[in-house]
Rosetta silent file (secondary structure, phi, psi, omega in degrees, C-alpha in Angstrom):
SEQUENCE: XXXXXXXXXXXXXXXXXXXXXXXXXXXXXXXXXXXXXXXXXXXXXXXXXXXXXXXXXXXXXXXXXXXXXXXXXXXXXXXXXXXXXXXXXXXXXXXXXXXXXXXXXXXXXXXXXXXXXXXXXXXXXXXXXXXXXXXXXXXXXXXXXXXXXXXXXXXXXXXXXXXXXXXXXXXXXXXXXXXXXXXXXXXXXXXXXXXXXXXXXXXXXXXXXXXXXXXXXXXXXXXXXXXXXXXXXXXXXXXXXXXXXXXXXXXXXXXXXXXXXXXXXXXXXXXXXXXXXXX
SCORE:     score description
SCORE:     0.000 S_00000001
   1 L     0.000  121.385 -173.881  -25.789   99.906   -9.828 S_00000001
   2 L   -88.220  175.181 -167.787  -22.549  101.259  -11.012 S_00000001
   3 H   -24.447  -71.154 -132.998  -19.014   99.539  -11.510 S_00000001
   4 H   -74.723  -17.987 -166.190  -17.632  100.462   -8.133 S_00000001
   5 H   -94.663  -27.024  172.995  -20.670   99.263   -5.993 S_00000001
   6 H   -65.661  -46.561 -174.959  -20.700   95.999   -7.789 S_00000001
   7 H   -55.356  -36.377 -173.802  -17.465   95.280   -7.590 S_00000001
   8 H   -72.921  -24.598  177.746  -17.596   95.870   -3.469 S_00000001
   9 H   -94.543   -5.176  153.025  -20.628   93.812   -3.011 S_00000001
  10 H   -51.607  -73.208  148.600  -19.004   91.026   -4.758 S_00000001
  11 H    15.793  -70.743 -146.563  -16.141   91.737   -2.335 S_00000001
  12 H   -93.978  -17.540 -173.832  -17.988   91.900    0.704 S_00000001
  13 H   -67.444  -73.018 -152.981  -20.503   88.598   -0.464 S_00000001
  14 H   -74.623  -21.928 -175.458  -16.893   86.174   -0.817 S_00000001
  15 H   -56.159  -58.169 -173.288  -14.977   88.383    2.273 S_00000001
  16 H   -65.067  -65.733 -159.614  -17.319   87.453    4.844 S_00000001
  17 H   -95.560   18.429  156.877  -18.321   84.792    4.347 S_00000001
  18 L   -31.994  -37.994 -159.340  -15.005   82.879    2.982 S_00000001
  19 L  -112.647    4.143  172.004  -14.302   82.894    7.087 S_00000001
  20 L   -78.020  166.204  153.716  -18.166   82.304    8.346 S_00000001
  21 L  -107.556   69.446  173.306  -19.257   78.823    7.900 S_00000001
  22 L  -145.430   76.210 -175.237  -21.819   79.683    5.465 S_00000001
  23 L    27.550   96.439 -164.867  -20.401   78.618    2.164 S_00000001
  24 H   -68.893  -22.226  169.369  -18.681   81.569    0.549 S_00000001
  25 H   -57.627  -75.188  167.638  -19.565   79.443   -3.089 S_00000001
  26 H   -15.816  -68.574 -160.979  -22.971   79.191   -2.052 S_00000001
  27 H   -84.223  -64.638 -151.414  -23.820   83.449   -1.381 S_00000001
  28 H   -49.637  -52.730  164.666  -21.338   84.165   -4.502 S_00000001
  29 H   -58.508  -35.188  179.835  -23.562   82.254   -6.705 S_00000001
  30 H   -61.273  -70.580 -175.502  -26.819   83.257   -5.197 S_00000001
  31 H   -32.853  -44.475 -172.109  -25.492   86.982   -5.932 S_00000001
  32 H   -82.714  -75.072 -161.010  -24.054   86.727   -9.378 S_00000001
  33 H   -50.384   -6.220  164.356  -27.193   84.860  -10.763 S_00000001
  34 H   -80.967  -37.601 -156.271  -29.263   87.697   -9.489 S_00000001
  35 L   -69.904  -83.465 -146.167  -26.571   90.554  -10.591 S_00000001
  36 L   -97.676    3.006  167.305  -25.240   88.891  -13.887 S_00000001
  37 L    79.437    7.290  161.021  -28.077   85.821  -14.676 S_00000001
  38 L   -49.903  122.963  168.585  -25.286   83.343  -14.410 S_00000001
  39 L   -28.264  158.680  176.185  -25.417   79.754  -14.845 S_00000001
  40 H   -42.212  -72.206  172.797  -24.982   77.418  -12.356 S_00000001
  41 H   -74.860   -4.985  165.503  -21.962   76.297  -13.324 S_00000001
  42 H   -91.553  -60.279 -167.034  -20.291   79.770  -14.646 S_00000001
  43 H   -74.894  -11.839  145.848  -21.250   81.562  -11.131 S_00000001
  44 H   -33.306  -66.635  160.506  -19.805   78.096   -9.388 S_00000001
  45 H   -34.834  -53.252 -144.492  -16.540   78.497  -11.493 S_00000001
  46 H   -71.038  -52.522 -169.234  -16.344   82.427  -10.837 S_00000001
  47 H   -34.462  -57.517 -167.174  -16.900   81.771   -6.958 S_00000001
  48 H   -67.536  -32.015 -164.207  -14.202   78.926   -6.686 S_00000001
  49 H   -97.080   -8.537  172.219  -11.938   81.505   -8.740 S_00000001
  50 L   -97.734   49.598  125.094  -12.327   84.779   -6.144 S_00000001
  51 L   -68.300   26.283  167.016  -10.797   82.520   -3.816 S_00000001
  52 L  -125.763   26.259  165.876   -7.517   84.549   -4.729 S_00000001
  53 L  -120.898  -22.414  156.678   -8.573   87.158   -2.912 S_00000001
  54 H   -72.144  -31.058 -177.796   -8.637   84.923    0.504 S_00000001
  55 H   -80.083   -2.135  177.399   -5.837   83.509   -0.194 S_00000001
  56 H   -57.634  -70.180  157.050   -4.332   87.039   -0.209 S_00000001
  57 H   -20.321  -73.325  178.837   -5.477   87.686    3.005 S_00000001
  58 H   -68.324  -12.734  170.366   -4.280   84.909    4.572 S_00000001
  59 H   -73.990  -38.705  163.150   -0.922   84.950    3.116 S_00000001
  60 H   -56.122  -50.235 -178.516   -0.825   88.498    4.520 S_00000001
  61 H   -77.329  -47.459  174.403   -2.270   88.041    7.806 S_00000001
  62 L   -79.035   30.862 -176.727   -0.086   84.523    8.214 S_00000001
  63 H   -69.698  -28.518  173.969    2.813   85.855    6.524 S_00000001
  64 H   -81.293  -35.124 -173.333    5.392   84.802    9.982 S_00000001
  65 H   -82.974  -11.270  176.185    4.267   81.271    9.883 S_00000001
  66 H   -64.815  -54.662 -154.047    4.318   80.813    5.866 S_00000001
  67 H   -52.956  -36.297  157.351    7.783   82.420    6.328 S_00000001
  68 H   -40.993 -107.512  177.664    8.044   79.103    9.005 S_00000001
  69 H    -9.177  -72.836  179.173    7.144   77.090    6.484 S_00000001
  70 H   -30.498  -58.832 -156.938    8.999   78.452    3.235 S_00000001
  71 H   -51.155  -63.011  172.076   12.213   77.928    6.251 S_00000001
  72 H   -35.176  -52.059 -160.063   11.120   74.278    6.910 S_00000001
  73 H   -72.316  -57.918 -168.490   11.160   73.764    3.186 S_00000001
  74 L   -97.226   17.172  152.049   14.807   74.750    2.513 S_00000001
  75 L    76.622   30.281 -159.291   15.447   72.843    5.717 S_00000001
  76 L  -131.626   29.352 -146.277   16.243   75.580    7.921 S_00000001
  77 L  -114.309 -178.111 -162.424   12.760   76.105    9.951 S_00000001
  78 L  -120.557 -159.121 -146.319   12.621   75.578   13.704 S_00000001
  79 H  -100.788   -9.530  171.318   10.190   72.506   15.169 S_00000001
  80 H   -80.135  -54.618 -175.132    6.444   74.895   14.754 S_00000001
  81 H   -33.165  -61.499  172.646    7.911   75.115   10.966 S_00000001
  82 H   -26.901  -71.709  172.430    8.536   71.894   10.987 S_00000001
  83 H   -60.633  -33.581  178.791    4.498   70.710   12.458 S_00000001
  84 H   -95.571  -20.053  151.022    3.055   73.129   10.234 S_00000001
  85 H   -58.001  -51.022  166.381    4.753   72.059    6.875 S_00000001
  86 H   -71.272  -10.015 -173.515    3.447   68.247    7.776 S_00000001
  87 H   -91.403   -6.578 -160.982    0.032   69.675    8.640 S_00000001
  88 H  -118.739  -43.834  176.223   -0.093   71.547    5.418 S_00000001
  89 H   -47.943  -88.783 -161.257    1.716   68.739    3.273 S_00000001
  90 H   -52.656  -45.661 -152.761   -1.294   65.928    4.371 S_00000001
  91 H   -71.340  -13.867 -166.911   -3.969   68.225    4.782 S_00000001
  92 H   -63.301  -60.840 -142.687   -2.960   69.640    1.132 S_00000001
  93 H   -86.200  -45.358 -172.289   -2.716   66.077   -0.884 S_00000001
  94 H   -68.487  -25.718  161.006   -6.054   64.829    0.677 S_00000001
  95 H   -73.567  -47.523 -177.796   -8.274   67.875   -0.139 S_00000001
  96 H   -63.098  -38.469 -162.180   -6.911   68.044   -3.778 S_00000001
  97 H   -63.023  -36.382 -178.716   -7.306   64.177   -4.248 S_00000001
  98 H   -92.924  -11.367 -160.011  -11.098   64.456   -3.141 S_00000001
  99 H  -100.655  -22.060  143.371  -11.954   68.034   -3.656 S_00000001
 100 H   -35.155  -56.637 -173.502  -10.783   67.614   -7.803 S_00000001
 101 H   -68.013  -26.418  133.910  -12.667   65.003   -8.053 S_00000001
 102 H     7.062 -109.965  148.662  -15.573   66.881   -6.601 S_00000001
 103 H   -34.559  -40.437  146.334  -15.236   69.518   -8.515 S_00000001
 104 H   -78.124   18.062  172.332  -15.575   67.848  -11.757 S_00000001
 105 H  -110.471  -40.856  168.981  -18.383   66.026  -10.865 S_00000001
 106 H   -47.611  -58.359 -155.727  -20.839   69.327   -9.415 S_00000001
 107 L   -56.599   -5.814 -145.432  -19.075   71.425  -12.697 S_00000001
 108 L  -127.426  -35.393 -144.816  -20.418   68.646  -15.038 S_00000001
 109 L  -124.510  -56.730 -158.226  -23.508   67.363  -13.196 S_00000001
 110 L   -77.202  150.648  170.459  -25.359   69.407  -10.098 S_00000001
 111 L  -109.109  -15.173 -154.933  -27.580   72.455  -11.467 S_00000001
 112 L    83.145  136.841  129.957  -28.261   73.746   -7.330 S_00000001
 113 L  -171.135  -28.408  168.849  -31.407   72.942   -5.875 S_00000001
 114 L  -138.702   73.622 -148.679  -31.423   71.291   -2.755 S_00000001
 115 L  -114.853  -27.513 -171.017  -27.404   71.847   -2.115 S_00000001
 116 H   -53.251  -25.759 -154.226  -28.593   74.492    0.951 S_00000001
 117 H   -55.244  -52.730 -178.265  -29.510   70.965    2.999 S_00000001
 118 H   -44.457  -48.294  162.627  -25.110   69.914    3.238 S_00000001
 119 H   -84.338   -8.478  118.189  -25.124   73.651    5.341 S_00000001
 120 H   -42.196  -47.727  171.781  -27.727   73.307    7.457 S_00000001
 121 H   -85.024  -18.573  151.835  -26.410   69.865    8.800 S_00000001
 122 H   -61.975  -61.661 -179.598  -22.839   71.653    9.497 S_00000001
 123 H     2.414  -60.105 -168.149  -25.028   73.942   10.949 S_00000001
 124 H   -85.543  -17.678 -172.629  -26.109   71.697   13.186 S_00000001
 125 H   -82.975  -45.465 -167.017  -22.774   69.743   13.798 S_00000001
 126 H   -65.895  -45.046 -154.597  -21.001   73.377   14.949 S_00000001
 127 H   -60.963  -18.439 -178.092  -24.103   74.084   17.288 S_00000001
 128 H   -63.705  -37.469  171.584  -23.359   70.610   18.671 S_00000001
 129 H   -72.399  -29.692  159.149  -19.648   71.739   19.130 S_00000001
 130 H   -42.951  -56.745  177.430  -20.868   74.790   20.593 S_00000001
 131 H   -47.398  -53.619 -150.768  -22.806   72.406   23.242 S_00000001
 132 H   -67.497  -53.935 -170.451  -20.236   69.973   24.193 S_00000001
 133 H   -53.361  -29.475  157.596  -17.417   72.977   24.573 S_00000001
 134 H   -57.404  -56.147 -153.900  -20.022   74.866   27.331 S_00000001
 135 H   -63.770  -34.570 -163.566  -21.323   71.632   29.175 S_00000001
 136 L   -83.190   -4.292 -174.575  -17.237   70.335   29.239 S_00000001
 137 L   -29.948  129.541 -172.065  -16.066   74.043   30.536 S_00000001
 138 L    33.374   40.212  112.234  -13.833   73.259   33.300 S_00000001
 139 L  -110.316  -32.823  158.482  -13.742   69.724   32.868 S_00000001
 140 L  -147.637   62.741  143.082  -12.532   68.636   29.586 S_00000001
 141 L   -91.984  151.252 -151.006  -12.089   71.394   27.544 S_00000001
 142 L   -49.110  139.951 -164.139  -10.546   70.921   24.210 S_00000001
 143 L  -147.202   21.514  163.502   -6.929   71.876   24.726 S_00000001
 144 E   -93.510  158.666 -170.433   -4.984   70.078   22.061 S_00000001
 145 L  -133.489 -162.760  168.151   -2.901   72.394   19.546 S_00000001
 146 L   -13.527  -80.669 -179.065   -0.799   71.786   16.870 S_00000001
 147 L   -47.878  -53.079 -168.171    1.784   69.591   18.221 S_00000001
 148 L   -53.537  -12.621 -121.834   -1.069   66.886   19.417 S_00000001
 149 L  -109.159  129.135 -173.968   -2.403   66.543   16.196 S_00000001
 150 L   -82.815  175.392  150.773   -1.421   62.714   14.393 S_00000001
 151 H   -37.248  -58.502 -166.658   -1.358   61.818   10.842 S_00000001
 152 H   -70.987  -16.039  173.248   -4.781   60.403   11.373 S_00000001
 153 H   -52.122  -39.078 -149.721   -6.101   63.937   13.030 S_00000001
 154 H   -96.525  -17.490 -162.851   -4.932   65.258    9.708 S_00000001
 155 H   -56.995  -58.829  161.704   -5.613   62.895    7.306 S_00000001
 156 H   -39.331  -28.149 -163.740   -9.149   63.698    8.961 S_00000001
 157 H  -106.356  -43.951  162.612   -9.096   67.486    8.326 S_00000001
 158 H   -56.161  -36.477  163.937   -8.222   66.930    4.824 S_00000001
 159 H   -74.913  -42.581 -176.674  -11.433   64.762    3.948 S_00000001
 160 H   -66.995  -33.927  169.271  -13.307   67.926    5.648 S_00000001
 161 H   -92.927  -32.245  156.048  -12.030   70.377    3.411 S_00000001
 162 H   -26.260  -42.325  171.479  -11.820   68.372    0.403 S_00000001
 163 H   -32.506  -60.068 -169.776  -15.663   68.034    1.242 S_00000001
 164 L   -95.909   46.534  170.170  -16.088   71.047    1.009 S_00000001
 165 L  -124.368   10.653  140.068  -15.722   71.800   -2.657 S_00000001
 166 L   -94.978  121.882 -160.931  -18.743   70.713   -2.786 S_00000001
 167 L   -43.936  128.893  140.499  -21.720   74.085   -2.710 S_00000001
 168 L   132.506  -12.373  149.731  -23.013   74.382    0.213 S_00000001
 169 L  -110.187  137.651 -151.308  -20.700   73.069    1.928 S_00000001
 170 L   -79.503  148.543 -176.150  -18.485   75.869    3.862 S_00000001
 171 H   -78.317  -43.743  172.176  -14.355   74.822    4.029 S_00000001
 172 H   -46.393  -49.955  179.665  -13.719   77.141    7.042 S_00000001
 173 H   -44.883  -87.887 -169.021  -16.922   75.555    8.809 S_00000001
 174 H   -13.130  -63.218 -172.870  -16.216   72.223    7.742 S_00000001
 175 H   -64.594  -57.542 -177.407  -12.243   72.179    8.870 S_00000001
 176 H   -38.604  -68.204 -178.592  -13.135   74.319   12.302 S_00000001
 177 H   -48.166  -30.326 -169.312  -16.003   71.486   13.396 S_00000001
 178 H   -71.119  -60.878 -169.561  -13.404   68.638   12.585 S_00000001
 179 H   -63.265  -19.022  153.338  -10.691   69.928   14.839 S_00000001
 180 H   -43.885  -57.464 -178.769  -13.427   71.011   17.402 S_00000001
 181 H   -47.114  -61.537 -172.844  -14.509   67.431   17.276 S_00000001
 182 L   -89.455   -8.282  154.700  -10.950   66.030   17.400 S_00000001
 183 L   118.768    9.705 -166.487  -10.439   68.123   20.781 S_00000001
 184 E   -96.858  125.982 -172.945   -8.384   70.774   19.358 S_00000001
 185 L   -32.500  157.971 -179.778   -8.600   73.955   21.260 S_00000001
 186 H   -49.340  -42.060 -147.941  -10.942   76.666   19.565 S_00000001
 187 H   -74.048  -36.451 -139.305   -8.366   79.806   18.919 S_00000001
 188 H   -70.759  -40.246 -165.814   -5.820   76.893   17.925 S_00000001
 189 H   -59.113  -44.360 -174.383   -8.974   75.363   15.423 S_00000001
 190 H   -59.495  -72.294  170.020   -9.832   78.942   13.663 S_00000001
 191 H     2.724  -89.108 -173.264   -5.628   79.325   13.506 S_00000001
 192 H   -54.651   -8.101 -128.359   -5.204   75.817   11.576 S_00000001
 193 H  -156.397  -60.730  175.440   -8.539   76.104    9.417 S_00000001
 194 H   -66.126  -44.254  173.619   -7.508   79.475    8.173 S_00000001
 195 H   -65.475  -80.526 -172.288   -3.731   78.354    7.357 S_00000001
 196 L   -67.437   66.816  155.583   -4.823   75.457    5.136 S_00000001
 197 L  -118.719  -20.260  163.232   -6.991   77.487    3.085 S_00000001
 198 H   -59.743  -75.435 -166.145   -3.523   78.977    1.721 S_00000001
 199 H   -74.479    3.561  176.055   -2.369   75.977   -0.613 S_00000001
 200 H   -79.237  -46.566 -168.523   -6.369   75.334   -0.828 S_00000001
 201 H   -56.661  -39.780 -162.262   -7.395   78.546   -2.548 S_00000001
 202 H   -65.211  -58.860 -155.174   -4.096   78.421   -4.776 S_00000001
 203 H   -67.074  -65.678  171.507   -5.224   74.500   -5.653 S_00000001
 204 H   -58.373  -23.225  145.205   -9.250   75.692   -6.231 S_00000001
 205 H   -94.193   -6.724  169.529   -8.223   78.496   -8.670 S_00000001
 206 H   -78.678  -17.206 -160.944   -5.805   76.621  -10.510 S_00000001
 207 L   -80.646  -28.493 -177.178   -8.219   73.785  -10.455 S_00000001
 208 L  -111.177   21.297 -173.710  -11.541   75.651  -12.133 S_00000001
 209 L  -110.107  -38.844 -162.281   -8.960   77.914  -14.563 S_00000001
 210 L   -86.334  -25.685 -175.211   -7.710   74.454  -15.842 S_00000001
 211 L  -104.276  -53.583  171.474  -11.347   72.166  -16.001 S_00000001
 212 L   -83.447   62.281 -174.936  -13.527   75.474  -16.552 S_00000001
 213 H   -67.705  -80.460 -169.036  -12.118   77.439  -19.025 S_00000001
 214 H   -62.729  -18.290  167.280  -15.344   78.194  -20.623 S_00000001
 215 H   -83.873  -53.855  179.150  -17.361   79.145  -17.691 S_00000001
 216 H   -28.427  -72.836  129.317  -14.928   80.700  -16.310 S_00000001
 217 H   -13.207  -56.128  147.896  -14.023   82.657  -19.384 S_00000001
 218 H   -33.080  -73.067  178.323  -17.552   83.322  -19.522 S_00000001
 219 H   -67.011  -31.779  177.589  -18.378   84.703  -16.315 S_00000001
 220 H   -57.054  -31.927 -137.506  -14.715   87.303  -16.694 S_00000001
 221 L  -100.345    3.286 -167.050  -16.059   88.439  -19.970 S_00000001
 222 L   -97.897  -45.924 -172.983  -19.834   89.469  -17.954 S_00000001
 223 L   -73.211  117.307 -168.795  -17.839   91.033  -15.116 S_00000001
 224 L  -105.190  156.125 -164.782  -15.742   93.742  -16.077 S_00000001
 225 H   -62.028  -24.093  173.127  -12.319   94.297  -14.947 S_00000001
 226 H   -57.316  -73.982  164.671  -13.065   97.300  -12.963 S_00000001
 227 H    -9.227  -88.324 -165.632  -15.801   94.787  -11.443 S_00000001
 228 H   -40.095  -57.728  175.766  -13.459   92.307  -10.544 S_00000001
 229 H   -75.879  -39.119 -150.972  -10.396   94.012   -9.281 S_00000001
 230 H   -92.861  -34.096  157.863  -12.282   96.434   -6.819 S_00000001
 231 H   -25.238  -76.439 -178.132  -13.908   92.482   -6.134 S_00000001
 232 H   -75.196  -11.351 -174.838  -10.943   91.052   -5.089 S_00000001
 233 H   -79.552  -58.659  176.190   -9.230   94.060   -3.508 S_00000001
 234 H   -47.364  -35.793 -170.898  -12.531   94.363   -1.218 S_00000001
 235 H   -80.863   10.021 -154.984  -12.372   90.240   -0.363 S_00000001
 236 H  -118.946  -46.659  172.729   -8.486   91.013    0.614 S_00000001
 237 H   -44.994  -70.014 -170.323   -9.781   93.944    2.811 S_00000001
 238 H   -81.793  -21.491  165.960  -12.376   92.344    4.452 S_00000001
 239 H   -82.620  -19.266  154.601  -10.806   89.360    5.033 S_00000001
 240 H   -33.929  -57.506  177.482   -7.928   90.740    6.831 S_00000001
 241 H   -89.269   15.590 -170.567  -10.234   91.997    9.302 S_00000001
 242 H  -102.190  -24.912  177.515  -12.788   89.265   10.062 S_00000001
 243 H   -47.757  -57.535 -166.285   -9.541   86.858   10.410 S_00000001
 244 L   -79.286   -1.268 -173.576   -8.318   89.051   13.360 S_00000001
 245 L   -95.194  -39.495 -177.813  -12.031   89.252   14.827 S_00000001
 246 L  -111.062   35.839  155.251  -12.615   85.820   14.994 S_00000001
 247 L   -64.405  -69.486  176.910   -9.062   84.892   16.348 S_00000001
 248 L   -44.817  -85.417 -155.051   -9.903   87.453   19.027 S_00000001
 249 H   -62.753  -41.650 -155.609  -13.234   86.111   19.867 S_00000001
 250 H   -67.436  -17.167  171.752  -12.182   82.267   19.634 S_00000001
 251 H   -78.747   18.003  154.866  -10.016   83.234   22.707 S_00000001
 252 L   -54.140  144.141 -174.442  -12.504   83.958   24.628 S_00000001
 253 L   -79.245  -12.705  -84.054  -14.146   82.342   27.430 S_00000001
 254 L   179.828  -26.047 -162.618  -17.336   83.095   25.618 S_00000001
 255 L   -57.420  -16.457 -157.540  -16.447   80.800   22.647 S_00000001
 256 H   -95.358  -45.299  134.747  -19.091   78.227   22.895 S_00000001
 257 H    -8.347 -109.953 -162.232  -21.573   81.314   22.089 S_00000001
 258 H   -15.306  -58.261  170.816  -19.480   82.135   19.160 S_00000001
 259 H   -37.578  -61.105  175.680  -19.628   78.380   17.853 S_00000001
 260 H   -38.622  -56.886 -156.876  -23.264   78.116   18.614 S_00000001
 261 H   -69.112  -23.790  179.094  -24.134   81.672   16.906 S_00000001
 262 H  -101.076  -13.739 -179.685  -22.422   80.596   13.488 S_00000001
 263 H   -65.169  -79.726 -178.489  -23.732   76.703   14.177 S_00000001
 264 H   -38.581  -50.702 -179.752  -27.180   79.082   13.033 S_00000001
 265 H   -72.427    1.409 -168.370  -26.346   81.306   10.507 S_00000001
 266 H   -70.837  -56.381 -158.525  -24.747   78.445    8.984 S_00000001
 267 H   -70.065  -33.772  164.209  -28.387   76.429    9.212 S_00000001
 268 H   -58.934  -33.770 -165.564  -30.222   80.123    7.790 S_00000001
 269 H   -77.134   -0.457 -140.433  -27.916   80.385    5.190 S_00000001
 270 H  -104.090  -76.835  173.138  -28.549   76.589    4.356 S_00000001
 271 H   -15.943  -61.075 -151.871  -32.431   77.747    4.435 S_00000001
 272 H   -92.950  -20.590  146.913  -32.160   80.466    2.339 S_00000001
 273 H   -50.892  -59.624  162.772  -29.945   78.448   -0.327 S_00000001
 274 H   -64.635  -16.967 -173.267  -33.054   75.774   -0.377 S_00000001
 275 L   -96.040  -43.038  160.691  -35.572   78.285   -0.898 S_00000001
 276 L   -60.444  -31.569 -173.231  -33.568   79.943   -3.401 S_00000001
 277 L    74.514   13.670  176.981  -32.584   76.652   -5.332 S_00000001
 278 L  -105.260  150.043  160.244  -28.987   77.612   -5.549 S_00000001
 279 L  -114.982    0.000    0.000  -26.027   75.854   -3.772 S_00000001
């Protein structure tokens, strides 16, 4: 397989499923230990570090509300600036306190083998969200945004992605299902769940460049830069467009399908992790 086709199915392995809930660490690793025979913990590392090609994406597709934010910052932002700087702030400090700590305990300790099980039971948590959001259709469906959402909503959101820096379990899933959970409309959940993965991604490659130097280091020196960059230019690509696809779709009338249908591949991909023995 030459350069250019590796580098795109690296690409297209962390594009997709960065915004599926089926652990984009989880497929990156199965794929590099078949492609390059990587270690556990060097294709963990490399996974956690093409998370700078999502965060590309999302700073591009969410480029008017960062620019809220940056505004908010220098004290100038209007009152959505305002909601999404504290939502970004909490949900921020609470992933890094647990999802560091995490992280050096998998990078030190887990080898993968029964890590698919943690994505199977989101699996099963979205199809549940999936459930509730049909049966309540025109009686209580979730309709809180932004604005609704307390300290303890976020505080809440923050343990789910923090969570998920552990393999296998996905951060998009993970964050989407809380705020499902907590009542927050769908489009509004996908929205909020993609915007903190910008200071996450930033936090998760500075976070394995600084504790995994040698895996890290390791895994760059297997991958060749041609490799890499047509890697991340492809996860920047593809993540543009599945962001605007499943925006699109969560506004749908139809969404409780959509939940359901990723509440599964979440629980195949979970399968297909255990059977493999990677997480």
């Amino acid at each position: 397989m030459t350069n250019w086709l590796l580098g795109i199915l690296l690409g297209l392995v962390q594009g997709i499923s960065e915004w599926l809930p089926i652990s984009s660490k989880t497929q990156v690793i199965i794929v590099s230990n078949y492609l390059y025979h990587f270690t556990f913990q060097e294709a963990y590392a490399f996974g956690l570090f093409l998370e700078a090609g999502t965060f590309v994406a999302a700073l591009v597709y969410f480029r008017s509300e960062v620019l809220k934010v940056l505004k908010a910052l220098v004290g100038a932002g209007d009152e959505e600036g305002w909601m999404l700087l504290k939502y970004l702030i909490v949900v921020t400090l609470i992933t890094a306190a647990l999802g560091v700590l995490i992280y050096k305990v998998v990078s030190m300790t887990v080898t993968g083998s029964v890590l698919g099980v943690p994505m199977m039971v989101l699996g099963l948590i979205l199809i549940g969200d999936g459930a509730l959001i049909h049966f309540a259709r025109g009686r209580q469906t979730p309709k809180r945004g932004l604005k609704d959402l307390t300290i303890r909503d976020l505080v809440l959101v923050g343990i789910a992605q923090g969570v998920a820096a552990f393999p296998g379990v996905s951060r998009s899933g993970a964050t989407v299902s809380a705020m499902l959970l907590l009542g927050v409309n769908p489009r509004e959940s996908f929205r909020l769940s993609f915007l903190a993965l910008i200071p996450a991604s930033v936090g998760a490659t500075i976070t394995t460049i600084l504790i995994s130097k040698v895996q890290i280091t390791l895994a760059i020196s297997v991958i060749t830069p041609p490799v890499l960059a047509v890697a991340l230019v492809v996860t920047v690509l593809v993540g543009l467009v599945l962001i605007r696809v499943l925006l699109r779709v969560a506004s749908n009338p139809r969404i409780a399908l959509l939940v359901i249908a990723l509440g599964i591949l979440a629980i195949l991909s979970g399968v297909l992790s255990f059977v493999t023995g990677f997480g």
